[in-house]
MARGU-242025 format. One record per residue (C-alpha): residue in one letter; x, z, y. Coordinates in steps of 0.05 Angstrom, whole numbers, plus 5000, padded with zeros to 4 digits. Each point is the difference from the previous one (the first is absolute). Example, Ala and Ser with C-alpha at 12.3 -4.5 7.8 and 13.67 -1.06 7.14 Angstrom:
SETOR residu    u    w    v
SETOR      A 5246 5156 4910
SETOR      S 5027 4987 5069
//
This chain:
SETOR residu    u    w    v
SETOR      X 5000 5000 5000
SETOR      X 5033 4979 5066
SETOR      X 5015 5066 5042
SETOR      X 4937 5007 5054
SETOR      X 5025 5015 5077
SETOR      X 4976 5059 5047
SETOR      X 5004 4945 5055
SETOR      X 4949 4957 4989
SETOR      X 4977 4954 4933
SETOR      X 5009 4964 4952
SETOR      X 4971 4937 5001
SETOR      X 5005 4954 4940
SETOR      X 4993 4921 5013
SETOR      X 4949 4958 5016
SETOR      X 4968 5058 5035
SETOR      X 4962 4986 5063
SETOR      X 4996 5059 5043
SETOR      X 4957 4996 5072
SETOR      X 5009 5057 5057
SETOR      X 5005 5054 4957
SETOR      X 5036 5063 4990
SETOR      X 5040 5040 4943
SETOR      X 5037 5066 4988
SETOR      X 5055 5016 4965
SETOR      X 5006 4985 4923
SETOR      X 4944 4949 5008
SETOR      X 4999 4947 4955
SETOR      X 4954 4930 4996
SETOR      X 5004 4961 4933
SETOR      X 5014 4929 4995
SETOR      X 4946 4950 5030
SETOR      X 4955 5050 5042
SETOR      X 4978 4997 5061
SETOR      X 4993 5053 5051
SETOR      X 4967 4987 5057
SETOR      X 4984 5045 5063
SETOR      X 5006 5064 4963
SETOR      X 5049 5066 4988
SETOR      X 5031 5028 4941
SETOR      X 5020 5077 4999
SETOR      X 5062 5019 4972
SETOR      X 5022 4994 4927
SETOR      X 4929 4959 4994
SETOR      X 5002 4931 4959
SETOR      X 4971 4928 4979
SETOR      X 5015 4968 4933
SETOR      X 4992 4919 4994
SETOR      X 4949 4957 5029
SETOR      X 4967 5055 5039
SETOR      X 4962 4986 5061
SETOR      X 4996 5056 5059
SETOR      X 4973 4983 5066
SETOR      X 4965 5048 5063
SETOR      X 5024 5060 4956
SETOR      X 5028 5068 5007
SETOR      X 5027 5030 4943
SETOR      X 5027 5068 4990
SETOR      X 5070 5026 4978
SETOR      X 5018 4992 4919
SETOR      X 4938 4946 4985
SETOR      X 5011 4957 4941
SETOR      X 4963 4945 5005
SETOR      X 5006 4945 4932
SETOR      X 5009 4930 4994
SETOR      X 4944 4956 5022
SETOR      X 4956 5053 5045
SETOR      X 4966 4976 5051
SETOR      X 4987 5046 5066
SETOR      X 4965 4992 5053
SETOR      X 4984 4931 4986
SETOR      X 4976 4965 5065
SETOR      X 4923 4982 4998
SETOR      X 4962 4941 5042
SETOR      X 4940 5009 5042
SETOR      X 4938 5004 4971
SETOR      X 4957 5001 5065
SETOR      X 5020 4932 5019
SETOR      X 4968 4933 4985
SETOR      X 5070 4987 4951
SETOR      X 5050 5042 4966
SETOR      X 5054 4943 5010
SETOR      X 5060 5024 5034
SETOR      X 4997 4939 5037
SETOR      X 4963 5040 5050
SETOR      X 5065 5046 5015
SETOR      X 5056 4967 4986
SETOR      X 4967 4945 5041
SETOR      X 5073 4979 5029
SETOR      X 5013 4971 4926
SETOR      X 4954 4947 5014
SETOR      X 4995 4990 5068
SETOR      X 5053 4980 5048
SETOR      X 4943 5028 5053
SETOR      X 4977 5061 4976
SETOR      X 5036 5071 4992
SETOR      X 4995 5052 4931
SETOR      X 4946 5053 5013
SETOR      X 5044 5057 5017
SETOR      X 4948 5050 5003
SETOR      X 4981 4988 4933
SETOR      X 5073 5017 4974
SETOR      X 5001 5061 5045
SETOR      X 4928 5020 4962
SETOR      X 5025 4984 4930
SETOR      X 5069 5041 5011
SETOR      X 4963 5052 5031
SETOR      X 4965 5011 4929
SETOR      X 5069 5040 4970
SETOR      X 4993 5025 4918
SETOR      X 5035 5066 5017
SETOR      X 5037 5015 4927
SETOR      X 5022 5079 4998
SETOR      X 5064 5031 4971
SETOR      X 5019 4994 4924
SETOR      X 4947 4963 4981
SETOR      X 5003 4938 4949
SETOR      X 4962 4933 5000
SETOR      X 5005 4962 4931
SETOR      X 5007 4933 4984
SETOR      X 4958 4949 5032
SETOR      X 4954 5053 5040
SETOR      X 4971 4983 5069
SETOR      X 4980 5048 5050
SETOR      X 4956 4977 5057
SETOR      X 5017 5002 5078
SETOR      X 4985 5063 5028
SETOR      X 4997 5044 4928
SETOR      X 5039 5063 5005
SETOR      X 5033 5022 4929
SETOR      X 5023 5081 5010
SETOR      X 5062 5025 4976
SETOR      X 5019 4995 4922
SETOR      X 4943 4958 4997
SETOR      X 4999 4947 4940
SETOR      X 4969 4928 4998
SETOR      X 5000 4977 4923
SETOR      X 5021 4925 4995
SETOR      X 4955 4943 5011
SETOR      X 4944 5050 5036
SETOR      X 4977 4977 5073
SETOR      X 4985 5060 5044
SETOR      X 4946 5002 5055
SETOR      X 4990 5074 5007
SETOR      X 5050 5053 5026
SETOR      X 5036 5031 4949
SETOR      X 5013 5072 4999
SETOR      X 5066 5039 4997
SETOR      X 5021 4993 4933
SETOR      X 4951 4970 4967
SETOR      X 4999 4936 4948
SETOR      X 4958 4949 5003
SETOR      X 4988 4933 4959
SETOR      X 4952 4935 4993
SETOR      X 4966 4959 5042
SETOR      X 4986 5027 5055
SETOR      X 5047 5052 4984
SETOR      X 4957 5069 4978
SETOR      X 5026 5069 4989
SETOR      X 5029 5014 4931
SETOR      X 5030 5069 5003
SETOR      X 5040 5046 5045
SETOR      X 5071 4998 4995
SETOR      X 5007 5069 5006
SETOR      X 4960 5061 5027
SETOR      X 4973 4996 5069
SETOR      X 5039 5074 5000
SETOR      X 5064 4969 4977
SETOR      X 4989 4940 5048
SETOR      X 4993 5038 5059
SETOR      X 5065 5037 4995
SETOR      X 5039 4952 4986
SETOR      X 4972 4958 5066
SETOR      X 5016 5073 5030
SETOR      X 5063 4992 4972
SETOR      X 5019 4939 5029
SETOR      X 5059 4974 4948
SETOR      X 5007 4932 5029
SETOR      X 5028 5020 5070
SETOR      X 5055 5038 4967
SETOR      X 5066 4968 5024
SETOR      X 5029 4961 4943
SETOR      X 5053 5054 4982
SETOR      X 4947 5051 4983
SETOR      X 4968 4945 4956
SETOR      X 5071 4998 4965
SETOR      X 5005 5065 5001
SETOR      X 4930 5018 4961
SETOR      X 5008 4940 4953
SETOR      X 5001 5029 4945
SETOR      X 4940 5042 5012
SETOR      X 4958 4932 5020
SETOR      X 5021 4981 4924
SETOR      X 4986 5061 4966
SETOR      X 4951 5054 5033
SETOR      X 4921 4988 4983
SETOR      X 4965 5000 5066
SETOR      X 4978 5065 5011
SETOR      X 5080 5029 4983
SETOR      X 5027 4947 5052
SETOR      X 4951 5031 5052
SETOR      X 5015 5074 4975
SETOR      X 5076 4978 5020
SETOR      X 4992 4968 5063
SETOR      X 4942 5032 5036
SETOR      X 5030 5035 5053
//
């Protein structure tokens, strides 16, 4: 595995990335695109994955061939065509609807910290997922999805808890994702070995 940089990200080829942002140890796999978003730290993109008007918390790990925040055409007009706003493609005359960009980016899908996506998921524009929140592959979500919760199918429904809303509290309290990367080091081997509730009993201050 090719050694990730606190500077900025990785970014494998044929990538396309558009006004967006990353943190350190970022990394976006081979033939994405990003596209007006932000990636937290240590968050990540396998293959073929497309991101666009997203914000996406610290330590996300997002699979091949997900799909967020996928840009939608307006269904109030008298066409969906995107003739009608990127209008400068086929008129020398006429000028892309800039308004209707600044509406569509304006609808982010806010992903929290630690959560995973799975392979070929979608979430819609303006969906929030919570922290250590997880998407099963191939679902489509249209709802908000709690803090740690799991969801699956189309549209994507609640399957189960990931862990206790007791358990999932404190370790939101707890906060584990804005340690400095030293402390992360540092408590390794606890990430690896400790059961939930004896990582908390550890680190709780």
């Amino acid at each position: 595995m090719t050694k990730l940089d606190p500077k900025g990200p990785l970014i494998h080829e044929d990538c396309s990335i558009i006004d967006s942002q990353f943190g350190a140890y970022t990394e976006i796999g081979k033939g994405s695109r990003v596209a007006y978003s932000r990636l937290g730290d240590y968050s990540y993109c396998d293959r073929m994955c497309d991101i666009a008007n997203a914000e996406i918390g610290k330590f996300a790990n997002i699979a091949s061939y997900a799909r967020i925040g996928a840009t939608d055409h307006p269904l109030d007009r008298a066409s969906l065509h995107h003739f009608m706003y990127r209008s400068a493609s086929y008129w020398e005359d006429a000028e892309d609807d800039a308004a209707w960009f600044e509406k569509r980016r304006a609808r982010k899908a806010r992903i929290g910290h630690d959560t995973w996506i799975g392979h070929n998921a979608q979430v819609k524009p303006g969906i929030t997922l919570g922290h250590g929140a997880v998407v099963a592959a191939g679902a489509i979500v249209t709802h908000d999805v709690s803090p740690y919760e799991i969801v699956a199918g189309v549209p994507a429904k609640h399957v189960r808890d990931r862990l206790s809303r007791h358990l999932a509290d404190r370790l939101i309290a707890l906060g584990w994702w804005d340690w400095e990367h030293d402390r992360l080091r540092q408590a390794l081997e606890d990430f690896r070995s400790l059961n939930v509730a004896a990582f908390l009993e550890k680190y709780e201050g």
